[in-house]
Structure formats: structure tokens, C-alpha cells
N, C-alpha and C positions, 0 to 999 in steps of 0.2 A: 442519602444513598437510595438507588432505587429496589423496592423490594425482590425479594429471591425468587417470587412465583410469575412476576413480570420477565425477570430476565429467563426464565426458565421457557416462559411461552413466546417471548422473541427470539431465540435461537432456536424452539421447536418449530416453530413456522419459518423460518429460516432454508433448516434443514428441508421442509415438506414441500417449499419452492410456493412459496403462499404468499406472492406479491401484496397480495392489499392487506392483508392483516398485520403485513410487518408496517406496512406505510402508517397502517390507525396505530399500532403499535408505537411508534416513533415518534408520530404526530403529539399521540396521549402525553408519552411522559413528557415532550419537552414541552410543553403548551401546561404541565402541571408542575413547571421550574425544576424539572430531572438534568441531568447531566447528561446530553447527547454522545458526548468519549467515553461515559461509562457503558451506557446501552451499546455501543457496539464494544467497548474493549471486554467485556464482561458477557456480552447474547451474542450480536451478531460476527463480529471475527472469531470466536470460537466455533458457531456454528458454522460460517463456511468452511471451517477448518477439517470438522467433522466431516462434510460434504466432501473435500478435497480425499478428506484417508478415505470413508468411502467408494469412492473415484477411482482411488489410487489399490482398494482392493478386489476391483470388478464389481462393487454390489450395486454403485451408480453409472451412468451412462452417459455420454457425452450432452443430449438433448437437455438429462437432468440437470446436469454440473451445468450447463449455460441458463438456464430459469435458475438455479441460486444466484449465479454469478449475478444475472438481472434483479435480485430480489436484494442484494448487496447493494447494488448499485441505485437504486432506490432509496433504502433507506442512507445512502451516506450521502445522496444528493439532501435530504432533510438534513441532516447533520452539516452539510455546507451550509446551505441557507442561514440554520442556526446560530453558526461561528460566522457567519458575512460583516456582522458588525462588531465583530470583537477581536479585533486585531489589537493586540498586546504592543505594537507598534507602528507610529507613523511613519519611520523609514525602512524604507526596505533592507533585509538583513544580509541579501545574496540573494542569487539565481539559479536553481532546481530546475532539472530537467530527468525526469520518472518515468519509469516503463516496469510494466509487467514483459516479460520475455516472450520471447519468439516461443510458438508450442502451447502458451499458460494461454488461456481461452477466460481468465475469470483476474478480479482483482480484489485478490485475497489482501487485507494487511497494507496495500496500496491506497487505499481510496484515500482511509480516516488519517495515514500518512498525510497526504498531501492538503489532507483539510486541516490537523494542526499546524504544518506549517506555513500554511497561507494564514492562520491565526496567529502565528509568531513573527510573524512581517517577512516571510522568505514570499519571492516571486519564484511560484511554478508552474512549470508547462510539462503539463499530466497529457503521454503521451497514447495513452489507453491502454489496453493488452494485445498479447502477440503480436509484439513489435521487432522485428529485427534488429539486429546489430548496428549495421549501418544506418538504418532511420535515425538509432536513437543518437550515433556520432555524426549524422548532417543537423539533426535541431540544436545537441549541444553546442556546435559551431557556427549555427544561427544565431543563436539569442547569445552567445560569448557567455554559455553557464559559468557557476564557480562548479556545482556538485553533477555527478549522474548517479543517480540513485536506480537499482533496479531490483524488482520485486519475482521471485519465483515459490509456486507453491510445490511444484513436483519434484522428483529425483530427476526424472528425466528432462527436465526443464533446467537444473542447474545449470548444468555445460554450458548455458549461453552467457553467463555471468564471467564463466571464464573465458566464453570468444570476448566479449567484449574488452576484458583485461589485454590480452592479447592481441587485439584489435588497437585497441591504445598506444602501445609497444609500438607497432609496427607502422603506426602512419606518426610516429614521434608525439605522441599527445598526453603521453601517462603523466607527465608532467603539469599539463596544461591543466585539467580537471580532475580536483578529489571522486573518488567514489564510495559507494555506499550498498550494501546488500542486506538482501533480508526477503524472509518468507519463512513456511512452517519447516520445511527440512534442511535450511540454513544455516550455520554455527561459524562461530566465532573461528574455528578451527579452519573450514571451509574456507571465507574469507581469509585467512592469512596467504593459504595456500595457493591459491588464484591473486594471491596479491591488491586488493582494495585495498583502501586505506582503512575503511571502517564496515562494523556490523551494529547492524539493528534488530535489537528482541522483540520490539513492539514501537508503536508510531510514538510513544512520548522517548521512546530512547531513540529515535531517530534522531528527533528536534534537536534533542540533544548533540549528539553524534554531529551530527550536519554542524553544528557552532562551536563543534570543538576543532572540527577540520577548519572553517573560516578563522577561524581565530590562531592556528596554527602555523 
């Protein structure tokens, strides 16, 4: 387990939009045999999380919230690198197709997503953020997904999780591919209501989630 004064100074530098210290940061524990999903499900998704409420109550600024967003994206690109050789399987599990929503400017909860399951043998095509509706229904009927998985951190960012449901509906496709939601003002509740088939509290209950839908 990685110590409490580490994970404390990875999500303070997080928060403070302090690129290279999260990178040494990152680099250190995994390079001293830490657990790269603990460092972010424990510092760093917590700490953009922070960033986002702050955002979300005027005390951050858009300039700010996109250097976290970049100091996320940083370290989960290490955290990729790390899991590159440790696919838990050599055949593919399914086809993921992920987006942070149209509005969300950052990938909260998204990234370390899509690195466990490219670490659980699922093929995905991580669509970035603020992504439309319809981007994210012409790549799933590119690549023939099974899932569309989409990540929002704002309130005001939800509603697109429900265009998309909606979106599904109407060009006859709700059936074709499961979905998947999740971000910090998310809930289960949410999800039923707009109609997904599934919700995720965190990227291991995704994995999850995502193989109970294939296997259904």
C-alpha cells in the first residue's frame, strides 16, 4: 500500500495544476513497485474531483480546471505505460467506445477507466473529452462497439448522457449497444432514469459493470 503522506502530496499537486511533480510523483512510486490504480484511485481522481467541485463553485477557472485536466492526463498516460504489459487477457473481451461529454473540458474518472480495461483485454477507443453526441454514435458504428461508455463530471454536463440515450431511441440503436455512465455527480438513480443499462462508481466497478452487460 502506498504511504498516506505520498498520496496526500499527489493529489495536492494535482489540485495546484503542478505537472512535473505529479509526473516525478508517478514515476517514483511505480518505479518503487506501488500500485499505479491505487495512486490515482486514492490521489489523483480524488484530487480532480476537488478541482471539478471547485470549478463547479466559482473558486476555479476554466484556464485552471484545463492544467489539472492536463496534469490528469499526464499522469494516467504513466499509469498506461504501466498496465501496457499486463493484460490479464490474450483475447479480446469486447469493444468500448468512451467519451467524456460534450461541455466536460477534462477527463475525470475516464482515463484510469479505460486503462483498466484495456488491462482486462477490452479493445477501446478513448474518444477524449467534449465530444458530441453524434461523434460518439458515428465511432460506435465504426468499430461495431458492444459498449458506449460516457463519463461526465458537471451537473450541467449530465443532460448529454441523456441526449445520447435518446439519440439511441431514435435512430433505432438502443438495442444495438449497452451503455455505461459515470462521473462524480452520477448515481445509480440518474442512470436508471435516462435509461443506460449500467452505472459506474469507480473504474474497477466499471470493468466490472462493462462484463456483466457482455455476458448478459
Amino acid at each position: 500500500m502506498i504511504d498516506q503522506a505520498t498520496i496526500d502530496e499527489a493529489k495536492s499537486v494535482l489540485v495546484a495544476q503542478n505537472r512535473d511533480r505529479a509526473v516525478e510523483i508517478a514515476r517514483r512510486v511505480i518505479a518503487a513497485g506501488g500500485d499505479p490504480l491505487e495512486l490515482m484511485s486514492r490521489a489523483f481522481i480524488p484530487g480532480i474531483n476537488e478541482v471539478g467541485d471547485l470549478f463547479g463553485r466559482g473558486q476555479l477557472f476554466l484556464p485552471e480546471l484545463m492544467l489539472a485536466a492536463d496534469v490528469m492526463k499526464a499522469a494516467t498516460d504513466i499509469v498506461n505505460e504501466a498496465l501496457a504489459g499486463t493484460s490479464r487477457s490474450a483475447q479480446k473481451a469486447g469493444t468500448v467506445v468512451i467519451a467524456t461529454v460534450k461541455g466536460d473540458v477534462h477527463d475525470i474518472g475516464k482515463c484510469i477507466v479505460v486503462s483498466l480495461m484495456r488491462a482486462n483485454g477490452f479493445t477501446v477507443h478513448d474518444l477524449g473529452r467534449d465530444v458530441a453526441t453524434d461523434a460518439i454514435l458515428e465511432k460506435a458504428l465504426d468499430v461495431n462497439a458492444d459498449v458506449i461508455g460516457t463519463s461526465a463530471l458537471l451537473t450541467t454536463t449530465m443532460t448529454h448522457q441523456k441526449t445520447l440515450e435518446e439519440a439511441l431511441k431514435s435512430h433505432g440503436l438502443k438495442g444495438r449497444f449497452k451503455t455505461i455512465v459515470g462521473g462524480a455527480p452520477v448515481t445509480p438513480r440518474w442512470a436508471a432514469r435516462i435509461g443506460a443499462d449500467a452505472y459506474a462508481e469507480d473504474a474497477q466497478d466499471g470493468v466490472g459493470k462493462v462484463k456483466q452487460l457482455l455476458s448478459s
